[in-house]
Each structure stands twice: as C-alpha cells, then as structure tokens.
N, C-alpha and C positions, 0 to 999 in steps of 0.2 A: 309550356302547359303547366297549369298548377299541379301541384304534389297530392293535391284528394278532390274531385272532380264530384261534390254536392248539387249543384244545381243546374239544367239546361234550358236554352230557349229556342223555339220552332217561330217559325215566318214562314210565310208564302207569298212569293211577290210576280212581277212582271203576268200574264195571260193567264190566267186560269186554264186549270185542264183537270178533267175526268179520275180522281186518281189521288188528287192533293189532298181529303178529307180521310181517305183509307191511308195515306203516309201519315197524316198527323195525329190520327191514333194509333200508330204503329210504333214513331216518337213517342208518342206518352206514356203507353202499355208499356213499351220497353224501358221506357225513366223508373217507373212503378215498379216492374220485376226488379230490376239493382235497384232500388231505394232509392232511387237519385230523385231530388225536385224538377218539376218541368212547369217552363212556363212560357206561355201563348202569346205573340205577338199580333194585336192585331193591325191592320193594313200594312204592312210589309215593312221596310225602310223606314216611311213616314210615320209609323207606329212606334220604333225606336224612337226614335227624336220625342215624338211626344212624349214615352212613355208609355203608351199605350197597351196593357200587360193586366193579365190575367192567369192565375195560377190556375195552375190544369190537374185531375188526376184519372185515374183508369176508368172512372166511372161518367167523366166531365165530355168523352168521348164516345159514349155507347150510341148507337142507332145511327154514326156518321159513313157507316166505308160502302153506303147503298150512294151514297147522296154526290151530286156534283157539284160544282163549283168548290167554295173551303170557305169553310167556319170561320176562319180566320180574315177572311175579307182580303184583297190585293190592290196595291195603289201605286204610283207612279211616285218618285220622289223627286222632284229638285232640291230639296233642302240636303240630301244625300251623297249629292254629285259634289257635294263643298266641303273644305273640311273642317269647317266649323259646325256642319252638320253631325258629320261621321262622330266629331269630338263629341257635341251634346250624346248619340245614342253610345258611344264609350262610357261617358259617364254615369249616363242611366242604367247600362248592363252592369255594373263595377255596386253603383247603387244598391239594386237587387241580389247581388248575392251570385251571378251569373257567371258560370265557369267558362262555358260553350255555345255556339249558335248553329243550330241547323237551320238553312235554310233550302228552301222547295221552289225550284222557279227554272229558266232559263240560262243561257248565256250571259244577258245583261245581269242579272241578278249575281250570277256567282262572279261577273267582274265587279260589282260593289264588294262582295262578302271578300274576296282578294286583295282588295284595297284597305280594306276597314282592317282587316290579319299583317294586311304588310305596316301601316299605320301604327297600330295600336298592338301589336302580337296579339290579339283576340282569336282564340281557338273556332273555328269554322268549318262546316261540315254541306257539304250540296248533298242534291237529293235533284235528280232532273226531271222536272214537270213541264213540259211542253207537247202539244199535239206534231208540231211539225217534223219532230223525230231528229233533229238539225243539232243536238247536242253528240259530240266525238267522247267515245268509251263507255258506251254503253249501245246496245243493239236495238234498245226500247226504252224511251219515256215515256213516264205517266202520262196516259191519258192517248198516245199513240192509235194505240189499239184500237180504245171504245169509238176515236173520233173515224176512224175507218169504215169500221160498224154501223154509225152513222152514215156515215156517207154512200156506203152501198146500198143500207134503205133505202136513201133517197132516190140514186140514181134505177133503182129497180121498179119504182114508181113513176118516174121518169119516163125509163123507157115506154110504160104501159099507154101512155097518152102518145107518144113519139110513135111508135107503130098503127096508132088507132088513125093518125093524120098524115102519115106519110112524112113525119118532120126529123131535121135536125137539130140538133141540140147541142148546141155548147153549154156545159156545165163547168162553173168556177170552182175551184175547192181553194184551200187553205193552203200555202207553202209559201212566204214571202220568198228566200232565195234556194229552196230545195224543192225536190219533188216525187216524196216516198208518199205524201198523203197521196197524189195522183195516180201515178205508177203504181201502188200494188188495189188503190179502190177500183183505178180502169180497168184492170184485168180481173179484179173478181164479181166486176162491173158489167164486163161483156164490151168495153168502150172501142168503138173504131176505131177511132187514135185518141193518143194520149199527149198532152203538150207540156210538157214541162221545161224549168232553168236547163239544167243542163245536157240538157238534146236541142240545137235548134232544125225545126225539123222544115222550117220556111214557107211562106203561102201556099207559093205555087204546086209546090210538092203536098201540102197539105191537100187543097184543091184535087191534084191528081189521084191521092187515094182516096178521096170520097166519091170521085167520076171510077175508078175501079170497083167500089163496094158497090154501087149502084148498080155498075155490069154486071156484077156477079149476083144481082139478082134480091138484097138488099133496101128492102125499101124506105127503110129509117135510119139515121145513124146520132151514136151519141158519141161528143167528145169531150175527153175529159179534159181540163183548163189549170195546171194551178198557178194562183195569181203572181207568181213572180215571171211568169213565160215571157219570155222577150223577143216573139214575133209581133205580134202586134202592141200597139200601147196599150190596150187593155182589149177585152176578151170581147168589146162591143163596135170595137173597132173590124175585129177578125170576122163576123157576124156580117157587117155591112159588105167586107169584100168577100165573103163568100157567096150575098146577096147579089153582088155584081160580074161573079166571074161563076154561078151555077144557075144550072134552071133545073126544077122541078122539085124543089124543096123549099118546103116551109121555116123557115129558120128561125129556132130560138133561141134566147139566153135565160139563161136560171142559174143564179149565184147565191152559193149555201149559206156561208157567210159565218154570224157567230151561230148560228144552230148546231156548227160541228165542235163548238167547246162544249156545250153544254149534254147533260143527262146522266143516266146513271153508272159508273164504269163498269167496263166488262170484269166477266172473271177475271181477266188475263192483269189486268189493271190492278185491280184488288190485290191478286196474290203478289204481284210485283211491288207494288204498292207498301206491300209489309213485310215483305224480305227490305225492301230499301231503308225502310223505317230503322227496322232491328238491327241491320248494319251499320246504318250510321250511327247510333247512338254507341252498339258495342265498338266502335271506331276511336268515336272521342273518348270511351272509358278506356282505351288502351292508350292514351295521351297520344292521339298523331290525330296532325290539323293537316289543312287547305290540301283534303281530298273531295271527289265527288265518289259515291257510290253507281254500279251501273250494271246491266249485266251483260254479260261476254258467255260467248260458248253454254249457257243455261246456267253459270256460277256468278255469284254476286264476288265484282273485284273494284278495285278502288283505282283512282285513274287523278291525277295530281291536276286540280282546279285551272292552274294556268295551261295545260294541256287541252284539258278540256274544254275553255273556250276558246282556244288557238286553231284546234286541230277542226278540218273539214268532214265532214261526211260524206260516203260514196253511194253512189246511187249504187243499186245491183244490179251490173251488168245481165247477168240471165234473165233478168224479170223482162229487160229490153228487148231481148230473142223471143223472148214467150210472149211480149204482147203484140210485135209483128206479125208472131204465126198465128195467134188467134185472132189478131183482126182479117185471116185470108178469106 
C-alpha cells in the first residue's frame, strides 16, 4: 500500500442491481469527507483499459441513491481476462494518480480485482452488488432486498388473475445456481411450492403436492421457479408435464426476467448501500487491500476477497420448514 493514500477509483461491473448508484455516492461522499480525490470509472473493466474516467466530487453524486441501475454504466470485458489488458488498465490507474480501486459487482468481478492486486500489487476494495444474494460474508447484497420486493409485487398480481381462472402458475425468478431470491419471495409470496438449486424436489412429487392442494380445497396454485432448478430443463418444460400428468388446471408460465434488476432500491438497499460505501473507502485509508465489505450479524466486517468468491452460500434451512407448513 502506498505511504499517503491521495486518490481513489469506484467501478461497477458484471449485472447491475438496485443499490450500486447509493454505494457510489457513498464512495464519493466518503472520498470528500477525508479529502481524498475520487474518481469514476466508467463501464467497468473496459473502462479501465480505455481509460475511461471522470473525476467525481460530493456534489457530482447528488439526486443518485433514489435511482437504479449506476451512473457508471457496467460492461463485460474480454480485453480484462488478458494480461495485457489488466497491464494497459495498470498503467492508466499509475497514470492518473490512482492509489486504490473500489470495486461494486459480483463474484466474477471481484475475481478480476484479485487478479489485477495479485499482478500488479494494486490496492483493491469489493463492495458486493448482486441481486442473487450468492456472494459468501456478507448476509445481504446490494440490490437483494429491492429485487425481492419486486418480485412479491409481481407474484401478488399474479396470483389475482390465477384465482380468477382457476390457474396454475409457474413463475421463473432470478438465481442462476442459488435460491434465496425463490425461497424467501415464495413464502412471502403465499407460493405452493417453491423450486429451487439446491432442493431437488422431483416431478412426480411435485405433481403430488399440487393433487394435495387441490384436495384440500385450493383452487389455484402458484409456483415459484428459480431459473437454475434442475428438475426440469427449463421451467416450460415442467409446465408441459404438468400439462400431461394433471387435469383441471389451466397452466401457465410467467418469467420475471430483467424486471427484477431494475427500479428504485428499497430503504434496506440504500442504508446498506452507504454503510458499504463508508467502509470500504475507510478500509483502504487504513492501508489493507483485497477485502470485500459485507454485513454479518447487523455489523459491517471485512471478509478476504479470495474467500469470498470461493466460499458457498447456505440456503436457510428454516425458511424450508416454514415454507412446507405454509403451503399445507
């Protein structure tokens, strides 16, 4: 770490989520309060390599922590993945004056910012922004919440046409290999079953508790879907054999899709959002790199970047009890 820590840079890379625009004026505000310079990366990665930078200050952020997606724009790099890549955006940070790098994004992203620190010793700082909740040491990423919140709107709208017709409803949500967006939107959802990764709950048995809900009087049911489930190949698949192995339902599919990145974050977002912010920056002013910020137990703690994209997430088992008993 250098010996006087003058200048910082913020990025946002990989998926956008709900959240990213209230961290990076959280970053900046907090540059501003210690004097430190800050400055704006935009499209992510690929923004480095061009150059692409914009100096920020407390005011360059005002009216952003309502707003979704991020000012900073997010982009896909191949030129990143090389390192002759990684070398041009070394050379550009070194360029400007650049002590530190915060970066706002997932897994993939903080294994670039790990790379480019073991490479280059470049001081590097995560901040986990993802809706799928799928980042280890922290309880909540940005943008988790609000996409939830979403998502129970939708499904509550949902159900109002599902009852009017006597239908089923498969609903896809968002979780490539986890399934927290599923699991806690089903249950505050109302959803019959819930299908996610790591429950295989299997056709037949799926089948059978929707021929129970019906016994018991039931005349619609919604299930919730997230897209990495590995009973059927995909959720249009499950739909056709359910089509074939039930009568007296109408059967539909409705998949959310990107609607659940988008809109304005919740409180919950927000205030996490700028506790994240304000820690990572007072993190790199105390000279320690390739952490990620997160929160644990309601305390913002720092959690060592290669941990963090190594370690797994757990689904909670209790939610799994409690959405059995509520689909009785």
């Amino acid at each position: 770490m250098p010996k006087t820590i003058k200048k910082l840079a913020v990025l946002t890379s990989g998926g956008d989520s709900p959240g990213m625009n209230a961290a990076i004026r959280a970053v900046v505000r907090t540059c501003a309060y210690h004097s430190v310079e800050c400055l704006g990366v935009y499209r992510g990665y690929e923004g480095l390599i061009d150059a692409d930078f914009k100096q920020m200050d407390a005011r360059s952020v005002k009216g952003i922590i309502n707003k979704g997606g991020t000012i900073l724009k997010s982009a896909r790099s191949k030129s990143f993945r090389t390192k002759e890549g990684r070398k041009k955006a070394f050379e550009n940070l070194v360029a400007e004056g650049v002590d530190g790098l915060v970066v706002i994004g997932g897994d993939g992203s903080f294994t670039g910012a790990l790379i480019f620190n073991e490479e280059f010793g470049f001081p590097v700082m995560g901040i986990p922004g993802t809706i799928d909740n799928d980042i280890f040491g922290t309880s909540h990423t940005l943008g988790f919440d609000t996409a939830l919140n979403t998502v129970v709107d939708a499904i509550d709208k949902i159900r109002d046409t599902a009852s009017s017709h006597n239908r089923l409803f498969f609903v896809e949500v968002m979780g490539r290999d986890v399934g927290h967006i599923a699991l806690n939107a089903g249950i505050a959802g109302g959803a019959e079953e819930i299908l996610i990764p790591e429950e295989d709950l299997g056709l037949d048995r799926l089948v059978d508790s929707l021929n129970k809900s019906r016994q018991s009087g039931k005349s619609s049911s919604i299930v919730i879907v997230a897209e990495g489930d590995k009973i059927g190949k995909n959720i249009f698949e499950l739909k056709d054999y359910v089509d074939e192995n039930m009568e007296g339902y109408d059967v539909r599919v409705s998949v959310l899709g990107h609607m659940q990145r988008g809109g304005a974050p919740s409180c919950f977002d927000r205030v996490l959002a700028s506790r994240m912010g304000v820690k990572a920056v007072e993190t790199i002013l105390e000279y320690k790199s390739n952490y990620m910020v997160g929160l644990l137990n309601g305390k913002m703690e720092l959690t060592p970047l290669d941990k963090a994209i190594k370690g797994k997430t757990k689904i909670n088992l209790e939610l799994l009890r409690v959405s059995d008993i509520m689909s009785t």
